[in-house]
C-alpha positions in Angstrom: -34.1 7.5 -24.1 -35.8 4.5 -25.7 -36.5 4.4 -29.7 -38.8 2.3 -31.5 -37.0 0.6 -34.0 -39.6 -1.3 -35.4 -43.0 -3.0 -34.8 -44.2 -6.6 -34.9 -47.2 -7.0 -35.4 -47.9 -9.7 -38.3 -44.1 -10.5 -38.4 -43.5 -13.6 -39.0 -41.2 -15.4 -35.7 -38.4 -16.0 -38.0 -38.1 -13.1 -38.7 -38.4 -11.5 -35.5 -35.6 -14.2 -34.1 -33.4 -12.8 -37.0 -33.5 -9.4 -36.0 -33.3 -10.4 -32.6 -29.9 -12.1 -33.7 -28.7 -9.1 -35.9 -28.9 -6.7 -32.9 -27.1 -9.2 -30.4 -24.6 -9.9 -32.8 -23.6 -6.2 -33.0 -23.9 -5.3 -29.3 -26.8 -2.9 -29.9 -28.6 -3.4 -26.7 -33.1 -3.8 -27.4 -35.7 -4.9 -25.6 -39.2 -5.8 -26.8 -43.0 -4.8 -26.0 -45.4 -7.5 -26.7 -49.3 -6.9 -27.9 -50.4 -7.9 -24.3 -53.3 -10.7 -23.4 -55.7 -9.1 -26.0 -53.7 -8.1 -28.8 -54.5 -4.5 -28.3 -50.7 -3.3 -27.0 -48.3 -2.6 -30.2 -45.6 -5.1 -30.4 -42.0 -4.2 -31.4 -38.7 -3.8 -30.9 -37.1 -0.9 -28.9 -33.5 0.5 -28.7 -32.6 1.7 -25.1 -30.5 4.1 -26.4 -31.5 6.3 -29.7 -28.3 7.2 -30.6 -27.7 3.9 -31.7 -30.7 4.4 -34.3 -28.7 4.9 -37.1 -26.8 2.2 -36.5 -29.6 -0.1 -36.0 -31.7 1.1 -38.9 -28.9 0.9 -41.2 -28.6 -3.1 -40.2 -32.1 -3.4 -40.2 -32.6 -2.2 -43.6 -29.7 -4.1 -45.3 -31.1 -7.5 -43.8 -34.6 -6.6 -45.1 -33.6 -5.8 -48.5 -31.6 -9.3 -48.5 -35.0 -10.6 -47.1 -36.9 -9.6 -49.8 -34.7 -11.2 -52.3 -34.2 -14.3 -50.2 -38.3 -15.0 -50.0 -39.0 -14.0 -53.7 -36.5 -16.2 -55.0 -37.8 -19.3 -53.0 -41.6 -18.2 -54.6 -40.3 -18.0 -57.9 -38.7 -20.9 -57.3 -41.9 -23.1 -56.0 -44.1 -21.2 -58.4 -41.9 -22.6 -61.3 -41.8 -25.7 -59.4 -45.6 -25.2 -59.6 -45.7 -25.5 -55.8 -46.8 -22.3 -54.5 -50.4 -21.9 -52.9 -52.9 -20.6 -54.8 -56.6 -19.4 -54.3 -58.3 -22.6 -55.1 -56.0 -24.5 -52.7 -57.2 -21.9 -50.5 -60.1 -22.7 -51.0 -60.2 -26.3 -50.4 -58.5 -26.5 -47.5 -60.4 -23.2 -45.9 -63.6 -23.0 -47.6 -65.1 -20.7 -44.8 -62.5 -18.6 -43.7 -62.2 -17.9 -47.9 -65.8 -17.8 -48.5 -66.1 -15.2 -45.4 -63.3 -13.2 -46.1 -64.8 -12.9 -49.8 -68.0 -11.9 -48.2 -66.5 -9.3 -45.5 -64.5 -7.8 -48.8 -67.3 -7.6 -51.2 -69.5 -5.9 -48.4 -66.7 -3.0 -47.5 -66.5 -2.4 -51.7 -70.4 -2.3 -51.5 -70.7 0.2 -48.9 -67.7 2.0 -50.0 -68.7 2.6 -53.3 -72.4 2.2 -53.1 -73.5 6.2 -52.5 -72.0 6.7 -55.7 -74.9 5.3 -57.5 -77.7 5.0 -55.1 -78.8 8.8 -55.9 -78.3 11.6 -54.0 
């Protein structure tokens, strides 16, 4: 029987062609779903058999652990450099999509927190 091994939605695709390598390298045989023409399906990647989970997971979680280490060195790296992105260049580039993300935020943390002090 199938098992998920893990989803992708918001993966990045180099990522996902990394995995994709790490599994075909050691013979573990995977297919994927995709989220479908609207987005609403849930992406991933599934073993066809589960009792290579283990196995799989095991992989899986030592090449996101080196992950993790590989991209925070390279932004510790280009933040020393002084070259990582920040809000303002945010900003400049994207001035909408900031300024109405800002907006969509501010609104959820006033109606979130909002019938705390409006009275009874």
């Amino acid at each position: 029987m199938s098992k998920l091994l893990i989803k992708l939605r918001y993966a990045p695709d180099d990522e996902i062609e990394e995995i994709r390598s790490l599994l075909q390298e050691h013979r573990i045989d995977f297919y994927e779903t995709q989220a479908g023409p609207w987005g609403i399906s849930a992406p991933g990647i599934w073993l066809n058999d589960e009792r290579e989970y283990d196995r799989a997971k095991a992989l899986l979680d030592d090449y996101q652990k080196n992950r993790f280490r590989e991209k925070r060195a390279e932004y510790e790296r280009l933040r020393r450099a002084g070259q990582h992105r920040t809000f303002l260049q945010n900003l400049l580039e994207k001035p909408v999509q900031v300024v109405l993300y800002t907006l969509v935020a501010g609104l959820i943390l006033y109606l979130s927190i909002s019938p705390f002090f409006l009275g009874d």
